[in-house]
PyMOL commands that place a pseudoatom at each C-alpha (Angstrom):
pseudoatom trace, name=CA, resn=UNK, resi=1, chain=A, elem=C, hetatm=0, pos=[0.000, 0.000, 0.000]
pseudoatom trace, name=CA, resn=UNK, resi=2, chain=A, elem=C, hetatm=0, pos=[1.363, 3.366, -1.074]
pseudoatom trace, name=CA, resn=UNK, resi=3, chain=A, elem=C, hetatm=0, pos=[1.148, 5.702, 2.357]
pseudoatom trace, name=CA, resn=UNK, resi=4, chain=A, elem=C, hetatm=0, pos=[1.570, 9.336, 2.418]
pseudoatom trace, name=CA, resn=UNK, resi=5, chain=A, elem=C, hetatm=0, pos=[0.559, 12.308, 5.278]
pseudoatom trace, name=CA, resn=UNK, resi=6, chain=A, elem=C, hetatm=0, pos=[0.532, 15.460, 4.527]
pseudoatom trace, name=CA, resn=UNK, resi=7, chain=A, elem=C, hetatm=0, pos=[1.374, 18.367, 6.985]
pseudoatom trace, name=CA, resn=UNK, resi=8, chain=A, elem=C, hetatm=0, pos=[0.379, 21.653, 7.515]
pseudoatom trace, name=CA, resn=UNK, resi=9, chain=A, elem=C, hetatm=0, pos=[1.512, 25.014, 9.802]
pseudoatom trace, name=CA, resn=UNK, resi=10, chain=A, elem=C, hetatm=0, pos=[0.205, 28.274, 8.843]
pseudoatom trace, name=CA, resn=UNK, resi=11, chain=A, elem=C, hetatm=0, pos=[3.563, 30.800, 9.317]
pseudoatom trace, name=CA, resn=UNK, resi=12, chain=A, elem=C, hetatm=0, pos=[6.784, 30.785, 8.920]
pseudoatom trace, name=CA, resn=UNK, resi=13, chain=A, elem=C, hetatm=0, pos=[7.669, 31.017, 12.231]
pseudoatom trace, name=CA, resn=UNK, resi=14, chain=A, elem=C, hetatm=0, pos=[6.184, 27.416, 12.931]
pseudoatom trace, name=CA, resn=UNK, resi=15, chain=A, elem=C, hetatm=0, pos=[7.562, 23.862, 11.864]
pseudoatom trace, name=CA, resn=UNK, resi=16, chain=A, elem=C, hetatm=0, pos=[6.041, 20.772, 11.365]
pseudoatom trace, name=CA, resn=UNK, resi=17, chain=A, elem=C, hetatm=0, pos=[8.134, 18.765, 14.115]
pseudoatom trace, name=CA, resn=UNK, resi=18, chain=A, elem=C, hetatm=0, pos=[5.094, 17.952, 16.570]
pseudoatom trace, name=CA, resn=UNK, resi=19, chain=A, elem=C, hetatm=0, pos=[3.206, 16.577, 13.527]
pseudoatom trace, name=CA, resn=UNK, resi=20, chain=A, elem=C, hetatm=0, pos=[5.225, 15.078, 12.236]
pseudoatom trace, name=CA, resn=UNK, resi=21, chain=A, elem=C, hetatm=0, pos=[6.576, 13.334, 15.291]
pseudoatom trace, name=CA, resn=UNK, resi=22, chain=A, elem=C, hetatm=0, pos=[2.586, 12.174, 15.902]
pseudoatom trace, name=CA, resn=UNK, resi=23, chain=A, elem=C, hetatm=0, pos=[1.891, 10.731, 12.298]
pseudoatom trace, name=CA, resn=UNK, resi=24, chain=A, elem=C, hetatm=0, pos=[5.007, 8.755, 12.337]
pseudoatom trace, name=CA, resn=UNK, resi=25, chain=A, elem=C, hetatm=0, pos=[3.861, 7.061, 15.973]
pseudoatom trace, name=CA, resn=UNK, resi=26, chain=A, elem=C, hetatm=0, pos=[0.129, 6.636, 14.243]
pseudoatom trace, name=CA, resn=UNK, resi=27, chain=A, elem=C, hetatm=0, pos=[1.686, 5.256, 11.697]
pseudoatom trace, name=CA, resn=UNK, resi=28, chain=A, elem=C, hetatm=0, pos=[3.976, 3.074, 13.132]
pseudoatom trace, name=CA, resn=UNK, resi=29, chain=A, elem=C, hetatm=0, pos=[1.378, 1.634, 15.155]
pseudoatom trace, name=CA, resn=UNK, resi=30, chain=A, elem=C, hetatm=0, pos=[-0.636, 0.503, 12.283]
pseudoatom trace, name=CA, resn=UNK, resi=31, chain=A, elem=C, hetatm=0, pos=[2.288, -0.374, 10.685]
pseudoatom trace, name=CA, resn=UNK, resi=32, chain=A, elem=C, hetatm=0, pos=[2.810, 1.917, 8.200]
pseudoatom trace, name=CA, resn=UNK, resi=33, chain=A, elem=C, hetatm=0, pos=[6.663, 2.912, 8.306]
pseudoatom trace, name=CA, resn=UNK, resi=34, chain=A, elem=C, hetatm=0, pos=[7.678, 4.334, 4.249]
pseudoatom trace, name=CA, resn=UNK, resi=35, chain=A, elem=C, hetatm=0, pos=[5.489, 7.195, 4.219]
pseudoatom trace, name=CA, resn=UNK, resi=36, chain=A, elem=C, hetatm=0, pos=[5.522, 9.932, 1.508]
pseudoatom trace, name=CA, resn=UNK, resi=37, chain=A, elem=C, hetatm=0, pos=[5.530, 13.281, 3.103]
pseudoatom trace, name=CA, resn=UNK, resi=38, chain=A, elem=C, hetatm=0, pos=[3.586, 16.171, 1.627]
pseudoatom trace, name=CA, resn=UNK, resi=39, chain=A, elem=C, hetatm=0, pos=[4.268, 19.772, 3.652]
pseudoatom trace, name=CA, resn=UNK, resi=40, chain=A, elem=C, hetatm=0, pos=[3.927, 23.429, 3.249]
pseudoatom trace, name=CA, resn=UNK, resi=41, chain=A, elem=C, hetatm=0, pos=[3.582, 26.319, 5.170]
pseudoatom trace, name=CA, resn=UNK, resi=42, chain=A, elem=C, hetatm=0, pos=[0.883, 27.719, 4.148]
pseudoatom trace, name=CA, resn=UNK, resi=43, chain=A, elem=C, hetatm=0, pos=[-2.774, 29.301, 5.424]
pseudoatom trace, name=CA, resn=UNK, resi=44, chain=A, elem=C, hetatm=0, pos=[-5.777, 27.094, 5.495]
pseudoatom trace, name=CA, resn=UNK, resi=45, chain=A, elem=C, hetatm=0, pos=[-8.052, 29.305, 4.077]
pseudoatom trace, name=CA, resn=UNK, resi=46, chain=A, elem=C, hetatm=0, pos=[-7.142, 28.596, 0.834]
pseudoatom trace, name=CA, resn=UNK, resi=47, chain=A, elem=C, hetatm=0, pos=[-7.728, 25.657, -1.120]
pseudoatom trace, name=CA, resn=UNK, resi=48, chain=A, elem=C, hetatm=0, pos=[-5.388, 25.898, -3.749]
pseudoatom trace, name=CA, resn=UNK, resi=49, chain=A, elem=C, hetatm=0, pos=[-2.028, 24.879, -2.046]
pseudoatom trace, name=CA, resn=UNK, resi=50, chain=A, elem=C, hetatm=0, pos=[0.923, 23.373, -3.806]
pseudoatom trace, name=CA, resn=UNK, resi=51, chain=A, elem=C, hetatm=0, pos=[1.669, 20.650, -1.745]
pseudoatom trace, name=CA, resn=UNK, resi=52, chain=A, elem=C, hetatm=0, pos=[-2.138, 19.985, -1.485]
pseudoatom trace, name=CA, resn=UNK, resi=53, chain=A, elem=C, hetatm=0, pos=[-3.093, 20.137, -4.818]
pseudoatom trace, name=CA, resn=UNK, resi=54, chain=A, elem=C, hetatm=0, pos=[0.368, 17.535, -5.458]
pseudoatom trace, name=CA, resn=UNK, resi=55, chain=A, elem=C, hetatm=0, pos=[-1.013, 15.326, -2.982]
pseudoatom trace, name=CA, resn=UNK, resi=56, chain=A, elem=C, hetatm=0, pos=[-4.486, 15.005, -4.365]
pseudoatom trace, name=CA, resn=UNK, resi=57, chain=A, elem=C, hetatm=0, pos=[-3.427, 14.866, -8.238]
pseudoatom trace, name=CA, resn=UNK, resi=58, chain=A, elem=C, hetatm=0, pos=[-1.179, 11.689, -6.514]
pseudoatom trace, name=CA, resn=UNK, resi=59, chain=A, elem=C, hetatm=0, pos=[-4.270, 10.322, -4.986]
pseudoatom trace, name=CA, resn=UNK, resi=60, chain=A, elem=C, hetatm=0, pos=[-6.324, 10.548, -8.485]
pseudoatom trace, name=CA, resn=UNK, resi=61, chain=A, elem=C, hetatm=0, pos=[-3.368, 9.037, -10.120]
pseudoatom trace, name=CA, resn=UNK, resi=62, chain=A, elem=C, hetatm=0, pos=[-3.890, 6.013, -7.623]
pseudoatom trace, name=CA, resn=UNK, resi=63, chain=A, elem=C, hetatm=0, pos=[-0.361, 6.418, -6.210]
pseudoatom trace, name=CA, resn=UNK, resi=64, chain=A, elem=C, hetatm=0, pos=[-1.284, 7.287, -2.179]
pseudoatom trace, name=CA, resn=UNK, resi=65, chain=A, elem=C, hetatm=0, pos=[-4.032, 4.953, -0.713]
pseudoatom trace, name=CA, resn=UNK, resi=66, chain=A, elem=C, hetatm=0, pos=[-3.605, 5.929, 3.052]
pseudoatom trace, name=CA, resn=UNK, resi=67, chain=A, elem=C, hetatm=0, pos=[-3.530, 9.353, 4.169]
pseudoatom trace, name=CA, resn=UNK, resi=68, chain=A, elem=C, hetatm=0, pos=[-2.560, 10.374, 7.624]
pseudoatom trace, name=CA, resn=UNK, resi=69, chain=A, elem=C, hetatm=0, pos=[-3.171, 13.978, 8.567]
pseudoatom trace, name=CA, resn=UNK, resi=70, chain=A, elem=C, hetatm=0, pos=[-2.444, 15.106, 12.159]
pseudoatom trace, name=CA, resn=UNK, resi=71, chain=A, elem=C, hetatm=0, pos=[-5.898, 16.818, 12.322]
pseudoatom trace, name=CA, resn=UNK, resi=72, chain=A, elem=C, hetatm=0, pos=[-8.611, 17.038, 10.283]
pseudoatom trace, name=CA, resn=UNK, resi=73, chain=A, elem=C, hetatm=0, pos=[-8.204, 20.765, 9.930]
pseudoatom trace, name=CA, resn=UNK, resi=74, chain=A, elem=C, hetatm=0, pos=[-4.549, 20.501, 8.243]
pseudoatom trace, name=CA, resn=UNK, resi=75, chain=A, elem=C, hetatm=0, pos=[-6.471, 19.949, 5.193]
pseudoatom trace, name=CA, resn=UNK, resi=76, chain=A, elem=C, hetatm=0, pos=[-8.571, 23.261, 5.115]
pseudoatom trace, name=CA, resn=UNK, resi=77, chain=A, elem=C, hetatm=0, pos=[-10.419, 25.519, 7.360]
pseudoatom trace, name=CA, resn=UNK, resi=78, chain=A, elem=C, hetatm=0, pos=[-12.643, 27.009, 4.689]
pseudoatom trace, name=CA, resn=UNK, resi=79, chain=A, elem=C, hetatm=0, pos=[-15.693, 25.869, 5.348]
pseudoatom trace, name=CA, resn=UNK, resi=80, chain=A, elem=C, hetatm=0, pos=[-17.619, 22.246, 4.938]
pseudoatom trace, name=CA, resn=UNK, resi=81, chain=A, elem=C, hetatm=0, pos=[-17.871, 22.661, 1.151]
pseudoatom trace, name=CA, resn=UNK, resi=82, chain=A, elem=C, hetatm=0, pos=[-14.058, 22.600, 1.136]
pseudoatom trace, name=CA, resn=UNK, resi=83, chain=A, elem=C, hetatm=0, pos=[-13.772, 19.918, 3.741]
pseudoatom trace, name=CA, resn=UNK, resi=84, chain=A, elem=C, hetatm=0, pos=[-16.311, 17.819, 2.166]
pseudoatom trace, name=CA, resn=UNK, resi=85, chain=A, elem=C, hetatm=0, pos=[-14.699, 17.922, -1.451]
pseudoatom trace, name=CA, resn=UNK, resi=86, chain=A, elem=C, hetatm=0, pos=[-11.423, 16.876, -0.373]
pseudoatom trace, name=CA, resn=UNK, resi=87, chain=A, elem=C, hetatm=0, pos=[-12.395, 13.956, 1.636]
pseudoatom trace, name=CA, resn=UNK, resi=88, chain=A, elem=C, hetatm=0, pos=[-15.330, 12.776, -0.793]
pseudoatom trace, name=CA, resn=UNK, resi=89, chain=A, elem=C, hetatm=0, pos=[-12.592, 13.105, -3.327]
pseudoatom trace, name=CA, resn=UNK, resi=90, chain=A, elem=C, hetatm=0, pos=[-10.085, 10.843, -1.374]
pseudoatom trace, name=CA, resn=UNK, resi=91, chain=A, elem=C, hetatm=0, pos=[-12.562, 8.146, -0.658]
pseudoatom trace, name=CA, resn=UNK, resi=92, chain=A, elem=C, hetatm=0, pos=[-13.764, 8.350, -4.520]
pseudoatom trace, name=CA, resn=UNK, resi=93, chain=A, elem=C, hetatm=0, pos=[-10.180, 7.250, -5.400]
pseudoatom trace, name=CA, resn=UNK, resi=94, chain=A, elem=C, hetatm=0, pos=[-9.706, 4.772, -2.941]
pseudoatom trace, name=CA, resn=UNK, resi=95, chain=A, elem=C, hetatm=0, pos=[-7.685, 6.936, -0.379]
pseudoatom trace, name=CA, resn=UNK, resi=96, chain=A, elem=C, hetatm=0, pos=[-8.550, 6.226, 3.051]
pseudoatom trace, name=CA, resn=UNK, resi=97, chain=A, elem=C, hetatm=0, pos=[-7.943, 8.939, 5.681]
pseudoatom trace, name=CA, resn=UNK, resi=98, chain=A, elem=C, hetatm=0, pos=[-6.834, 9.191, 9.139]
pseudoatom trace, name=CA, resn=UNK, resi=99, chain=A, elem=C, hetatm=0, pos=[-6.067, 11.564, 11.526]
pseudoatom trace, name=CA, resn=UNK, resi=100, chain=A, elem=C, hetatm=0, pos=[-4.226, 11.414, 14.522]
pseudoatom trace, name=CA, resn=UNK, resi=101, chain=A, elem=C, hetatm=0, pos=[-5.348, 14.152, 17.196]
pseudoatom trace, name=CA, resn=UNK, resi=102, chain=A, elem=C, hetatm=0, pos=[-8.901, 14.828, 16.063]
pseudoatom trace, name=CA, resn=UNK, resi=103, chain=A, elem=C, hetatm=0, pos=[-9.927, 11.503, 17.940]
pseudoatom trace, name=CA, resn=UNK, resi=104, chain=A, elem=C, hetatm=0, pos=[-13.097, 10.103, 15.670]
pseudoatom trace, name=CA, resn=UNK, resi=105, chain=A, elem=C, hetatm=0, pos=[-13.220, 7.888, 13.112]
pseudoatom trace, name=CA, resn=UNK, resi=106, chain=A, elem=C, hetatm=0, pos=[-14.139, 8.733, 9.666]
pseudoatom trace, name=CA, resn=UNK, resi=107, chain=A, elem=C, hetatm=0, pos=[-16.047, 5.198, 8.816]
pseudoatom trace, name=CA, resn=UNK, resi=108, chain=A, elem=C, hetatm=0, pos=[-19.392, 4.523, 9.452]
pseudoatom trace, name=CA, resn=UNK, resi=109, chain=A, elem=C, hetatm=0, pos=[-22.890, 6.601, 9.284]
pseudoatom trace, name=CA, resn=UNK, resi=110, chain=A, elem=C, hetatm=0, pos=[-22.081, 9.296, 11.294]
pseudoatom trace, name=CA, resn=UNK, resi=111, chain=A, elem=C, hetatm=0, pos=[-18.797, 10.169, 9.391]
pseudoatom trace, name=CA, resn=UNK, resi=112, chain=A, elem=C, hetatm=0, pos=[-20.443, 12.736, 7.240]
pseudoatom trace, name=CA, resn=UNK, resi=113, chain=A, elem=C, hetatm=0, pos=[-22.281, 14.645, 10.051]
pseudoatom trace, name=CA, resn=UNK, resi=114, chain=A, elem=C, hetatm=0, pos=[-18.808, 14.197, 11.990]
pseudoatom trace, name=CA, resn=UNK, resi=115, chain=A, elem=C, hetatm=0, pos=[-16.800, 15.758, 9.343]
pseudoatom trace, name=CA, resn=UNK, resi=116, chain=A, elem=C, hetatm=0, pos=[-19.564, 18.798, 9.184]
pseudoatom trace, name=CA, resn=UNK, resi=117, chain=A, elem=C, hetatm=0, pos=[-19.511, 19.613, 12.468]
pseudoatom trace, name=CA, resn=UNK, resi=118, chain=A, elem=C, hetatm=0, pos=[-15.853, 19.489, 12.584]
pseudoatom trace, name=CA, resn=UNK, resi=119, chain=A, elem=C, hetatm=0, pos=[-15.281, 21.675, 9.223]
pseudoatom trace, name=CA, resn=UNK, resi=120, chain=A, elem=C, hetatm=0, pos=[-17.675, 24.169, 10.726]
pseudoatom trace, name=CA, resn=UNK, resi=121, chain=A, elem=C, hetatm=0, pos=[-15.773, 24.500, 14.016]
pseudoatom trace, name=CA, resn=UNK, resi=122, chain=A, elem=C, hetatm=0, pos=[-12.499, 24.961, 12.206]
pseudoatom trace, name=CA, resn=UNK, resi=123, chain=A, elem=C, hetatm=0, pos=[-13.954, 27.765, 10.246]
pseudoatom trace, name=CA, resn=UNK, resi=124, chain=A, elem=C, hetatm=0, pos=[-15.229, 29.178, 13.282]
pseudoatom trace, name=CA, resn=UNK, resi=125, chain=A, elem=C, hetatm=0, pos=[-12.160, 28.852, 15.216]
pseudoatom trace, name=CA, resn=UNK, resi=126, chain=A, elem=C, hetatm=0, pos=[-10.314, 30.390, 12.042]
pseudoatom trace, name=CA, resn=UNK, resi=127, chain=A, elem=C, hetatm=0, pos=[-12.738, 33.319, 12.222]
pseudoatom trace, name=CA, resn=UNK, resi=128, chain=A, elem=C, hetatm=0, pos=[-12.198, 33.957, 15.723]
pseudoatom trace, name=CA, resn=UNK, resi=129, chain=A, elem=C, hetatm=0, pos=[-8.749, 34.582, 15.552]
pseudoatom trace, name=CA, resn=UNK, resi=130, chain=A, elem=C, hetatm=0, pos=[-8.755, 36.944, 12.998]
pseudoatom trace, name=CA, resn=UNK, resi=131, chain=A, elem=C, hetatm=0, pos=[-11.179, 38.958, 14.338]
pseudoatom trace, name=CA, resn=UNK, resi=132, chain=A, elem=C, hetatm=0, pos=[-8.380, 38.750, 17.969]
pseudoatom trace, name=CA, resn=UNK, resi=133, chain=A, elem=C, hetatm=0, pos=[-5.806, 39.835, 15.556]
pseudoatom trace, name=CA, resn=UNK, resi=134, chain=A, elem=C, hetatm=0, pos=[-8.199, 42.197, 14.101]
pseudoatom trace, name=CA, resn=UNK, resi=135, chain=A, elem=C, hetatm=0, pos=[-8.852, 43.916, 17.516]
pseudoatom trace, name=CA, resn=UNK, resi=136, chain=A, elem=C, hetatm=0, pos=[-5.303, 43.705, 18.816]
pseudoatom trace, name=CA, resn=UNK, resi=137, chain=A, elem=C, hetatm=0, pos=[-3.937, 45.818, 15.866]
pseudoatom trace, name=CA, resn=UNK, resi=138, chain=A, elem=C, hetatm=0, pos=[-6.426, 48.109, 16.057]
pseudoatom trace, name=CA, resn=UNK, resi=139, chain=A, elem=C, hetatm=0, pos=[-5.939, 48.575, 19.743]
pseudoatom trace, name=CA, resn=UNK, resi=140, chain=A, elem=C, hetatm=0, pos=[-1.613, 48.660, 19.793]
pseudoatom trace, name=CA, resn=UNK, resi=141, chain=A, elem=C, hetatm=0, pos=[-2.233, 51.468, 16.421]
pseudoatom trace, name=CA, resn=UNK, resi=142, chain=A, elem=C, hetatm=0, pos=[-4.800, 53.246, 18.548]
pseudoatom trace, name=CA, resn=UNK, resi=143, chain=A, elem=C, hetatm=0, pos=[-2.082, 53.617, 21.837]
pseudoatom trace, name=CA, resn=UNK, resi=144, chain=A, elem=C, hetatm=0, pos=[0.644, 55.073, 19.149]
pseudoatom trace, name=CA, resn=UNK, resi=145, chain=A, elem=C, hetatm=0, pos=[2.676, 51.185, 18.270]
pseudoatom trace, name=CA, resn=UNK, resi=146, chain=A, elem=C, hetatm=0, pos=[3.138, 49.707, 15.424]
pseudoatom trace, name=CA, resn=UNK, resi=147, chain=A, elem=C, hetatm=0, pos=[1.962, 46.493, 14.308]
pseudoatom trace, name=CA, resn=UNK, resi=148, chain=A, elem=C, hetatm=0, pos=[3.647, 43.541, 13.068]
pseudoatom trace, name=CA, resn=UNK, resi=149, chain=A, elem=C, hetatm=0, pos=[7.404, 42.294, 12.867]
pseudoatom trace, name=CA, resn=UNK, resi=150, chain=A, elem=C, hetatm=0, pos=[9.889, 45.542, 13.227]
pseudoatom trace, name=CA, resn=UNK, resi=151, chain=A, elem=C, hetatm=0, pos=[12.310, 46.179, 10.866]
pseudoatom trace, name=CA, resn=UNK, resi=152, chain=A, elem=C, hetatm=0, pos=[15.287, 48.228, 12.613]
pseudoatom trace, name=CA, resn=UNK, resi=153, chain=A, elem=C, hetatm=0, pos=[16.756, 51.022, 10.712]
pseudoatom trace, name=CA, resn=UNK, resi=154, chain=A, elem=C, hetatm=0, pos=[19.882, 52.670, 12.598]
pseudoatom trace, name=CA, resn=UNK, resi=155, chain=A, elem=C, hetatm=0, pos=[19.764, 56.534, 12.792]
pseudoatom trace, name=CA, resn=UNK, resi=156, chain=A, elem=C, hetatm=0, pos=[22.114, 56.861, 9.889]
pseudoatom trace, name=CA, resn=UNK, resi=157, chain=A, elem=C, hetatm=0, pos=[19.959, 54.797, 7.173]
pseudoatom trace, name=CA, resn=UNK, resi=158, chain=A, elem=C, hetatm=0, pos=[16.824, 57.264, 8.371]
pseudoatom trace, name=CA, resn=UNK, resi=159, chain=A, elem=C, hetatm=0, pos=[18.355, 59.899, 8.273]
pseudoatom trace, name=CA, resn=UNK, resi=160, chain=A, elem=C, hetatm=0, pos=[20.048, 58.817, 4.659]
pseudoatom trace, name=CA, resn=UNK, resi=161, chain=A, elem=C, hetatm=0, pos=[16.506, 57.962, 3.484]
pseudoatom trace, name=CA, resn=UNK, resi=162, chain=A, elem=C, hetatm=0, pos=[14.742, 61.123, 5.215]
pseudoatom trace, name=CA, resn=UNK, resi=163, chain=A, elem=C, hetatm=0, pos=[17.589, 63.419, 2.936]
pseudoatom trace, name=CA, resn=UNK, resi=164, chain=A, elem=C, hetatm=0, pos=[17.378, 61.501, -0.462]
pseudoatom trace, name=CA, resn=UNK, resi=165, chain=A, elem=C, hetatm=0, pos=[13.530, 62.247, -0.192]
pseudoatom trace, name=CA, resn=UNK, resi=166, chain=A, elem=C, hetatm=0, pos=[14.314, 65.808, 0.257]
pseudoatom trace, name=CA, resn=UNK, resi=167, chain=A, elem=C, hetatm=0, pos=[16.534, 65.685, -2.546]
pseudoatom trace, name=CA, resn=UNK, resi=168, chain=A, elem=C, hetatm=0, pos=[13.302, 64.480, -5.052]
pseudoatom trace, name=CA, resn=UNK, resi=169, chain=A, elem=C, hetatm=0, pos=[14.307, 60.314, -5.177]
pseudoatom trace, name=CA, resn=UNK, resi=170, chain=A, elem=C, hetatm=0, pos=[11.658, 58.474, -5.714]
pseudoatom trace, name=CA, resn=UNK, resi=171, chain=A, elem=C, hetatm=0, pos=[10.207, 56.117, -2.826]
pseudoatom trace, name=CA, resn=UNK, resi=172, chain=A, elem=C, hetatm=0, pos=[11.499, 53.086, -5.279]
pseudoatom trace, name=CA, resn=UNK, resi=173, chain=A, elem=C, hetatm=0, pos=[14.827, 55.046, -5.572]
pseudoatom trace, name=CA, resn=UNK, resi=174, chain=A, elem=C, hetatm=0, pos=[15.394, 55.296, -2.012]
pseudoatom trace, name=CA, resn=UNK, resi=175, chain=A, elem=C, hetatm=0, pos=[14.449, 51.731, -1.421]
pseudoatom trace, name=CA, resn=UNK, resi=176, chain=A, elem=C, hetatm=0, pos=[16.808, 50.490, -4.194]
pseudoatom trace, name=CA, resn=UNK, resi=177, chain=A, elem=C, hetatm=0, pos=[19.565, 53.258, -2.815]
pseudoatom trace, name=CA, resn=UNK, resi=178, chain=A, elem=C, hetatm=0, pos=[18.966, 52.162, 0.617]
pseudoatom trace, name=CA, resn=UNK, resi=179, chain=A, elem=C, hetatm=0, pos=[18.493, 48.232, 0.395]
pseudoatom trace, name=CA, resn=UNK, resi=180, chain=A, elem=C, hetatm=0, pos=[15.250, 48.019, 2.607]
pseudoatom trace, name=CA, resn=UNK, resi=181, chain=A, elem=C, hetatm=0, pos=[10.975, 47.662, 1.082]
pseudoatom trace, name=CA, resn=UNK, resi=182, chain=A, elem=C, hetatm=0, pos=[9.594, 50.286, -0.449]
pseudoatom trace, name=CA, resn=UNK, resi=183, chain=A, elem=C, hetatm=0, pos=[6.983, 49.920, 2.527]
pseudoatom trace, name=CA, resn=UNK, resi=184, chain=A, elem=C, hetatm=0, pos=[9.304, 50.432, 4.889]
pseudoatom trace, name=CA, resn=UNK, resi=185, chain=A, elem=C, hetatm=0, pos=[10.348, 53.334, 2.773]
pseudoatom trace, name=CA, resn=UNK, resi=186, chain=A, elem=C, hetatm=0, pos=[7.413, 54.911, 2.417]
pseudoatom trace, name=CA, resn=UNK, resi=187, chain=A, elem=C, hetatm=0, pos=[5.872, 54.249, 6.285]
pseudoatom trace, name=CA, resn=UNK, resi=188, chain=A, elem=C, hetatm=0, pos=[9.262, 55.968, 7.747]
pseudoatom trace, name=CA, resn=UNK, resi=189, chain=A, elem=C, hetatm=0, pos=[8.315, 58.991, 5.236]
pseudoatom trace, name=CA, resn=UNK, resi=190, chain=A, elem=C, hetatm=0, pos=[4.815, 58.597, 6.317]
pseudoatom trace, name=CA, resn=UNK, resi=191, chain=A, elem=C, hetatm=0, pos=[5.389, 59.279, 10.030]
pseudoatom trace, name=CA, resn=UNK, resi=192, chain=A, elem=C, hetatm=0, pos=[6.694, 62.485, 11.010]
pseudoatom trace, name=CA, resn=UNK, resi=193, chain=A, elem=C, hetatm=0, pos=[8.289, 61.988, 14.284]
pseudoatom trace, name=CA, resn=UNK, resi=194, chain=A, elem=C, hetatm=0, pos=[11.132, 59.794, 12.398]
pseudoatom trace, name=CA, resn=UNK, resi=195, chain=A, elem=C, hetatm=0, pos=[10.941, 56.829, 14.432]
pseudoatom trace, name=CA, resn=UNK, resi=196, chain=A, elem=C, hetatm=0, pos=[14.509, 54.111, 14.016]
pseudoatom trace, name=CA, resn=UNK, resi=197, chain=A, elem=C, hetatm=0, pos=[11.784, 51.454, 12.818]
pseudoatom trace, name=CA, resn=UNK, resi=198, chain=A, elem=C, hetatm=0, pos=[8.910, 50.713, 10.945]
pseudoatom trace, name=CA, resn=UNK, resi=199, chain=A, elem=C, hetatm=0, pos=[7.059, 46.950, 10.311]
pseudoatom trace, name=CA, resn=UNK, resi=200, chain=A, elem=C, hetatm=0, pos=[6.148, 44.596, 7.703]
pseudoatom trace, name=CA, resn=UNK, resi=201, chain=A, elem=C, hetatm=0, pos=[3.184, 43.453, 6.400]
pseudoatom trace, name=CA, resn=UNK, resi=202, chain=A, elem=C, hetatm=0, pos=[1.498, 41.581, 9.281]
pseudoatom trace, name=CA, resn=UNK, resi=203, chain=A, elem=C, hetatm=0, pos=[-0.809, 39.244, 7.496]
pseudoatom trace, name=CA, resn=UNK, resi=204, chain=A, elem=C, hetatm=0, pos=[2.467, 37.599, 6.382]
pseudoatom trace, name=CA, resn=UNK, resi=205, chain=A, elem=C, hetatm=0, pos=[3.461, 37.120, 10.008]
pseudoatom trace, name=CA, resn=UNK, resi=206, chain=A, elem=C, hetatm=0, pos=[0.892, 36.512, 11.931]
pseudoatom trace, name=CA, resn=UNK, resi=207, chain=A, elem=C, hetatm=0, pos=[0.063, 32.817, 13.159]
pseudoatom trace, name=CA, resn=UNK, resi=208, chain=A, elem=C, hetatm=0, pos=[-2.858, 30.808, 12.774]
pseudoatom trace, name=CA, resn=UNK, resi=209, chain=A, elem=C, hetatm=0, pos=[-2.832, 30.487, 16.538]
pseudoatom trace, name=CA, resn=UNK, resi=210, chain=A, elem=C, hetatm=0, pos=[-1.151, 33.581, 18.240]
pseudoatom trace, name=CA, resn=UNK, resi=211, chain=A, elem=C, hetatm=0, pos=[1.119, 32.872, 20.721]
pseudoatom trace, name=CA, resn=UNK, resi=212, chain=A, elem=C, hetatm=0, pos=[-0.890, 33.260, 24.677]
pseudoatom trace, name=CA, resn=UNK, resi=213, chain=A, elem=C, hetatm=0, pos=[-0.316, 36.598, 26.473]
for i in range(1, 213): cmd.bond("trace and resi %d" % i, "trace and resi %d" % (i + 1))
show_as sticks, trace
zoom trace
């Protein structure tokens, strides 16, 4: 039997160790032991993924016939529509599919209403957070911070930036002259008191599951 898993973390910042770690004991307990490992790090509110969409043309193609996620979620938290395609479409080619944490089986009657429920709650839980990270941006911009992951310019490269502006550069100019994102660029020049630092783009940073205060 050809046996994959495929894994899942939603930032950079995250790695797929404790997954991984679980699948292979699942695994190994059923016996399983040459596994083909799909992973990406990547949101689940998409689903068109790379790895994913490798993983299922390998499943139509009849070359995976076990699938071990570590939770049902891995696959997508975009709704029961999603879910439901993806597993329908495993089972259609003769894929079966466990998962390791979520503790239910997918066989039997109740799968379906199972796998509903579940779907739902992982769009919900999805949901929640970014309305969290919603209201904690708004409420660090509203007390004068800035949000997301700082990038630290020394007095000298603000101040070079600050006089190349005044000399007419473009904000591509300066970023080019300068060697930092034209969003960085053009937030410094956007704030007047000058600060050393500005951030990036926090929808690029932010986890899935922020880290507990």
């Amino acid at each position: 039997m050809n046996v994959a898993a495929y894994l899942r973390v939603s930032s950079r910042a995250q790695d797929h160790a404790t997954q991984r770690a679980a699948v292979e004991r699942a695994a190994a307990a059923r016996g399983d032991s040459a596994l083909t490992w799909y992973s990406e790090k990547r949101s689940g509110k998409l689903l068109a993924r790379p790895e994913l969409d490798r993983l299922r043309a390998d499943v139509r193609a009849g070359a995976v016939r076990r699938l071990y996620v570590y939770r049902l979620d891995r696959l997508t938290r975009s709704g029961i529509r999603d879910t439901l395609e993806v597993v329908e479409e495993l089972r259609r080619c003769g894929c079966e599919l466990v998962t390791v944490a979520d503790g239910f089986s997918l066989d039997g009657p109740a799968a379906e209403i199972i796998l509903a429920v579940m779907a739902w709650a992982a769009k919900m839980e999805r949901l929640a957070i970014n309305e969290r990270i919603s209201a904690a941006r708004e409420r660090v911009e509203a007390e004068g911070g800035t949000w997301g992951r700082p990038v630290r310019l020394d007095a000298e490269t603000v101040a070079s930036v600050r006089r190349m502006r005044a000399e007419g550069r473009s904000v591509r100019q300066i970023a080019v002259a300068a060697k930092v994102p034209r969003s960085t660029v053009a937030r410094l020049l956007s704030r007047k008191d000058g600060p050393a630092g500005t951030a990036e783009n926090p929808a690029e940073t932010a986890p899935e599951h922020p880290p507990a205060r």
